[in-house]
N, C-alpha and C positions, 0 to 999 in steps of 0.2 A: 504494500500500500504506500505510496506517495506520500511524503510530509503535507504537513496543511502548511500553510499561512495565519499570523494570527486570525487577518480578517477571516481567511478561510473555517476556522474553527471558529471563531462566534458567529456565524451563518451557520453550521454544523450542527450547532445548539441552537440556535431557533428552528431550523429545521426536522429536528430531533419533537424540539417543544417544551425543550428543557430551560430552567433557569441555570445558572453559574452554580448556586448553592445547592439546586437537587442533585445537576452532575456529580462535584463534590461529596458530599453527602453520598452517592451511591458508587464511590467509588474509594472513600474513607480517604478525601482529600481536606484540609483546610482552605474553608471559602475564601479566606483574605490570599491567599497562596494562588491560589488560584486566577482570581481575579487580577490579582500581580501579575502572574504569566501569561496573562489573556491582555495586559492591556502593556505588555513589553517591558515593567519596573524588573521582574525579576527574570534572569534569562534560565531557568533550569538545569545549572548547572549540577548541582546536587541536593542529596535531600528531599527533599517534599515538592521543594518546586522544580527538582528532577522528575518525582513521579507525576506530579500535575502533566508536564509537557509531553510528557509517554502519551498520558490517558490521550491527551488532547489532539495527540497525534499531529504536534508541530514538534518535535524533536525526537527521531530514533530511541532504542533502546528497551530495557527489559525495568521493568518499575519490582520485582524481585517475587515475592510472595502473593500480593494481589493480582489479579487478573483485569485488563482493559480491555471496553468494550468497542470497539469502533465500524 
């Protein structure tokens, strides 16, 4: 699967129907982490807003234990 772009992934999530905080939330992310890496403060380097960027499917990678749904 192709990385997103951020824009790409919140279009991704409206398209879904999702808010920021359910994604999270169903994905056992932190909503401020999130919305960090969704609006470019945080780049996903590691950590949380490592896995955030997985889920989001704007940065490669294996988010470890959880599973991502895309």
């Amino acid at each position: 699967m192709p990385l997103r772009t951020l824009s790409q992934a919140k279009a991704w999530l409206d398209e879904q129907g999702k808010s920021v905080q359910e994604f999270a939330r169903e994905h056992d992310l932190c909503p401020a982490t999130t919305y960090q890496v969704l609006s470019g403060h945080k780049k996903g380097k590691r950590g949380k807003s490592h896995a955030a960027a997985v889920c989001l499917g704007v940065k490669a990678g294996i988010r470890g234990e959880g599973a991502c749904w895309h």
